[in-house]
C-alpha positions in Angstrom: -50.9 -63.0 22.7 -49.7 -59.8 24.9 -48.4 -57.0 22.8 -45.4 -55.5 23.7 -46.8 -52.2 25.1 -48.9 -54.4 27.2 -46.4 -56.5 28.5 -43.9 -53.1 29.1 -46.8 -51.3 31.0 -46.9 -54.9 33.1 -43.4 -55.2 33.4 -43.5 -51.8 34.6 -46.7 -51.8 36.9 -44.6 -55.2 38.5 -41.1 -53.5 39.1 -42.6 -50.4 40.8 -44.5 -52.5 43.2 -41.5 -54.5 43.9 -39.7 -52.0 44.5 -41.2 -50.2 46.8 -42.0 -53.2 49.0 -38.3 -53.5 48.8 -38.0 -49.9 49.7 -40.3 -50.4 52.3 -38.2 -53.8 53.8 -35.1 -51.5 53.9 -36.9 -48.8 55.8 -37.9 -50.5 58.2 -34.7 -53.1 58.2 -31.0 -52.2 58.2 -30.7 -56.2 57.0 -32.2 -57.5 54.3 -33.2 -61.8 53.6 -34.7 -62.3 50.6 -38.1 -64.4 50.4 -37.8 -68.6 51.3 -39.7 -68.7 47.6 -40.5 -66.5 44.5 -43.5 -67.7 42.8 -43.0 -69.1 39.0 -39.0 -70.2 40.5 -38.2 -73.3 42.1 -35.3 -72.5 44.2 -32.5 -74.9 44.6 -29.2 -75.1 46.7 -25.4 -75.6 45.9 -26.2 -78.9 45.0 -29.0 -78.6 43.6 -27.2 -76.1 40.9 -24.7 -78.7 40.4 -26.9 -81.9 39.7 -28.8 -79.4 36.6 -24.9 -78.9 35.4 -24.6 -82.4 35.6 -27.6 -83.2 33.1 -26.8 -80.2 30.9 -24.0 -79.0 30.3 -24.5 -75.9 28.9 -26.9 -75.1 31.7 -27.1 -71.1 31.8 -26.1 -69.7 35.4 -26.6 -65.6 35.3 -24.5 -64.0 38.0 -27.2 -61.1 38.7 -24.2 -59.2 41.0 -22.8 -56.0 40.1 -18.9 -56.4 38.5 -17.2 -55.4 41.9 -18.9 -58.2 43.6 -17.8 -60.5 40.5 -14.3 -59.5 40.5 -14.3 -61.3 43.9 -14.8 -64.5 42.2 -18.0 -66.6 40.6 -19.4 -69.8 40.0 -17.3 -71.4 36.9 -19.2 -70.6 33.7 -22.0 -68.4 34.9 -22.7 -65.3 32.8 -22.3 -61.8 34.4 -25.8 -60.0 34.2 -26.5 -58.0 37.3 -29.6 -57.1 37.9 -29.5 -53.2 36.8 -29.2 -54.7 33.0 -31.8 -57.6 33.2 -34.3 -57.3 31.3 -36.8 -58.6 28.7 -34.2 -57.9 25.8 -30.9 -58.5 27.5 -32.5 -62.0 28.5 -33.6 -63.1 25.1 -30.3 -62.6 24.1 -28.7 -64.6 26.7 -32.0 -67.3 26.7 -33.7 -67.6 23.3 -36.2 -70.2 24.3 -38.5 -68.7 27.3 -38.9 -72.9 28.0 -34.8 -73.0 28.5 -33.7 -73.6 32.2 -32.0 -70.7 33.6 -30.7 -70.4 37.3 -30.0 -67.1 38.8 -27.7 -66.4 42.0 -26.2 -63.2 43.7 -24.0 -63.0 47.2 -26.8 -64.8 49.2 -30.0 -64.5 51.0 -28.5 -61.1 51.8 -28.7 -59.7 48.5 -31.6 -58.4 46.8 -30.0 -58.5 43.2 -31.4 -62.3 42.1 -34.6 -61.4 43.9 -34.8 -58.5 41.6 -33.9 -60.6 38.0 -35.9 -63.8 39.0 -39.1 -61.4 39.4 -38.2 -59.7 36.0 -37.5 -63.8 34.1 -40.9 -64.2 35.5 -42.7 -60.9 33.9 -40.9 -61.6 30.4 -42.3 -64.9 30.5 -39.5 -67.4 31.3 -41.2 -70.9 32.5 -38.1 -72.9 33.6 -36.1 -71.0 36.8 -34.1 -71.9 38.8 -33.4 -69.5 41.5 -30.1 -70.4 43.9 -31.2 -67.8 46.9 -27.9 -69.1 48.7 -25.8 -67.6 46.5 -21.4 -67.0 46.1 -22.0 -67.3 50.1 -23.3 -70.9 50.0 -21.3 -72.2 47.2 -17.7 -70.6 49.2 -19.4 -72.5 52.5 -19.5 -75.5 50.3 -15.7 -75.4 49.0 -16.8 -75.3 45.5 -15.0 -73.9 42.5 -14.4 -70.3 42.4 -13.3 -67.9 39.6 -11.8 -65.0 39.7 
């Protein structure tokens, strides 16, 4: 078993890496699409999301988008945790069990800010993610539910 030093100077060595790819994708990009797949996720769409609702009810959805973006309106029921505050301890207390399904979703393939908080799940050792890269954007394209 890791200790935690090891798994912070991991956690660490990950997130700097990350983001300087990600600073390197915005240098050279004014636009930014996030990655077709994140390794440790499986990604799902709209329906995807609602099919796990459908089996569990108290499915977790985080909502990794700052509070300006929320304020515009969410999926029903997710959990406001942008990606700024994700991390190994804000997760266990949202997600006990690292074997829990969680699904994460920001604005869309756009937005970096699910990206960003599957990658850190992943480091803290979550097995069971679900990542919704399509985001508020695909669920609005789909009519579904919105709350404000």
């Amino acid at each position: 078993m890791k200790s935690v030093v090891s798994l912070q100077k991991q956690f660490t060595a990950t997130g700097l890496v990350m983001l300087l790819c990600l600073a390197g994708t915005a240098a050279t990009s004014d636009s930014y699409i996030s990655p077709e797949t994140i390794e440790g996720t499986h990604r799902i769409e709209a329906e995807g999301l609602i099919q796990l609702v459908n089996r569990n009810e108290s499915q977790i959805i985080i909502d990794s988008r700052i509070s300006s973006d929320r304020k515009l309106g969410y999926i029903p029921g997710s959990i406001s945790l942008p990606d700024t505050d994700t991390s190994c301890e804000s997760l266990a207390r949202l997600i006990p069990e690292k074997s829990d399904p969680v699904v994460f979703y920001c604005n869309g393939p756009s937005c970096r800010r699910s990206d960003i908080a599957v990658v850190i799940a992943v480091d803290c050792g979550y097995t069971d993610i679900y990542w919704f890269r399509g985001g508020i954007e695909a669920w609005r394209a789909n009519h579904y539910p919105i709350t404000k």
